[in-house]
C-alpha positions in Angstrom: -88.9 85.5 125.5 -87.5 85.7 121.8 -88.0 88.5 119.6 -91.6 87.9 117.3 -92.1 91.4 115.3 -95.5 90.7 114.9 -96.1 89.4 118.5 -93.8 92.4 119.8 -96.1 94.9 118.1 -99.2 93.7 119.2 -98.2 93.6 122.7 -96.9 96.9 122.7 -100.0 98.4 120.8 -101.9 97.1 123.1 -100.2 98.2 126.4 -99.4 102.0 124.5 -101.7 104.5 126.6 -104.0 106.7 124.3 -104.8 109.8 126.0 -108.4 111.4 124.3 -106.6 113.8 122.2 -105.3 111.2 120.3 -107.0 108.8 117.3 -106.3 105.4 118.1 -106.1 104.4 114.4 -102.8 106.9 114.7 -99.5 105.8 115.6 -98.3 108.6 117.1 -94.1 109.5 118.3 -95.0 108.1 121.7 -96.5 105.2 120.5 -93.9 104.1 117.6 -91.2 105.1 120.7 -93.2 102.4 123.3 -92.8 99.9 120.3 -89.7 100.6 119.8 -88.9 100.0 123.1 -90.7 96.8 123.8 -89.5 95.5 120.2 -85.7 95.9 122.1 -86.9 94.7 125.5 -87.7 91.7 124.1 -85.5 90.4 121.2 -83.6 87.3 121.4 -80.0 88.2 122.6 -78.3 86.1 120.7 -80.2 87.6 117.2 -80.4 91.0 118.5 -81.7 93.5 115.7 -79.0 93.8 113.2 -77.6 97.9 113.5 -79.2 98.8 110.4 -82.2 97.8 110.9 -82.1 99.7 114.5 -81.4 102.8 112.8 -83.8 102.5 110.2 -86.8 102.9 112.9 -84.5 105.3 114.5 -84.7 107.2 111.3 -88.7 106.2 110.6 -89.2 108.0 114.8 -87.2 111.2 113.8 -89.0 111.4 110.4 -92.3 111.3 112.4 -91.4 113.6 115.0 -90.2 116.3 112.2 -93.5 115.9 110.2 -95.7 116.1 113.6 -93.9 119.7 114.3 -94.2 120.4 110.7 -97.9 119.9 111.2 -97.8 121.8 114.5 -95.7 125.1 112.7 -98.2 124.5 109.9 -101.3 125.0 112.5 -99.9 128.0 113.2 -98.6 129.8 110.7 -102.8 128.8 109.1 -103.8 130.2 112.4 -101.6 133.5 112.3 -102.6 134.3 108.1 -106.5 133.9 109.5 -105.8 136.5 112.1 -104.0 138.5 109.9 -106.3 138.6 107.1 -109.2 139.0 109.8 -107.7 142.5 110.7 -107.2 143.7 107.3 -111.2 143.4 106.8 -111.7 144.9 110.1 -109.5 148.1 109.6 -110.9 148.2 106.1 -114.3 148.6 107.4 -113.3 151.6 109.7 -115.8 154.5 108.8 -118.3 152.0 107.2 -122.0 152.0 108.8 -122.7 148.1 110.0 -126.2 146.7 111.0 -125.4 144.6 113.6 -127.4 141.4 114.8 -125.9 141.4 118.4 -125.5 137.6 120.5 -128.8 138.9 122.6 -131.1 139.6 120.0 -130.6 143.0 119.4 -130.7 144.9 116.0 -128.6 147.9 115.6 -126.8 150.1 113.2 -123.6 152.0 113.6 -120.2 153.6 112.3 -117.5 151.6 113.0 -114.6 153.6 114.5 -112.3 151.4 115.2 -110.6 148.1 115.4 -109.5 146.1 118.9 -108.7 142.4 119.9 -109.6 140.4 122.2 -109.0 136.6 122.8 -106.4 137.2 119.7 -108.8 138.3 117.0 -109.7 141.9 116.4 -113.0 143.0 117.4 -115.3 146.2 115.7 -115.7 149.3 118.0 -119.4 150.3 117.3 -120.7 152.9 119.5 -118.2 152.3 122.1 -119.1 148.7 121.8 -116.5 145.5 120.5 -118.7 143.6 118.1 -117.5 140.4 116.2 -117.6 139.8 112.9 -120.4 136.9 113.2 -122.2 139.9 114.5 -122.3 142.2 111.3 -125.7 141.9 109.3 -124.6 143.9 106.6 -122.1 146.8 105.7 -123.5 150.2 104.8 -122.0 153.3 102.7 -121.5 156.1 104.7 -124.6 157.2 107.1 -127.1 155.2 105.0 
């Protein structure tokens, strides 16, 4: 079988194995690696891809692997400034009275006297109680 590029990538888009966390309108570094692969398994030996055309994809895979962990370090650091901003509201509402709406219906109201996590994002103490912030009705001055 001779090299066809557009042959060659059809082929190996269709046998490339999508797992559910992946959009199959993406090409993603395991698939452009598979076409890669199949683009070389299948060129004509005696026209083989000329070298700069093999490192050109070999340039176009390492450019998408450094913006996919680019992406990943961006998740991250998004994911760490949420957290981080979450506990400066939290420890700036230590010694403020909350109502709190809690997740089984209850209505209550209470001094917040302290700050915890749990599951990575801080929590309210309330009356010996960690509350969330999805759980705060309103903030109150003082013992209002």
């Amino acid at each position: 079988m001779y090299f066809n590029p557009v042959g060659t990538v059809q082929q190996a888009a269709s046998e490339a194995r999508f797992d559910g966390s992946v959009n199959r309108n993406e090409l993603g570094k395991d698939q452009f690696l598979h076409l890669l692969v199949t683009q070389l398994k299948h060129q004509d030996p005696f026209e083989p891809l000329s070298d700069q055309e093999f490192i050109a994809q070999l340039a176009q895979f390492s450019s998408l692997e450094q913006m996919q962990n680019l992406n990943t370090n961006m998740t991250s650091l998004m994911l760490s400034q949420q957290r981080l901003a979450a506990l400066g509201e939290a420890t700036r509402m230590i010694g403020l009275t909350v109502e709190l709406h809690t997740r089984n219906g209850e209505q209550l109201f209470g001094e917040v006297t302290g700050v915890q996590f749990k599951n990575g994002w801080p929590q309210l103490v309330v009356n010996g109680q960690l509350y969330g912030f999805d759980e705060v009705a309103a903030i109150l001055k003082g013992g209002e």
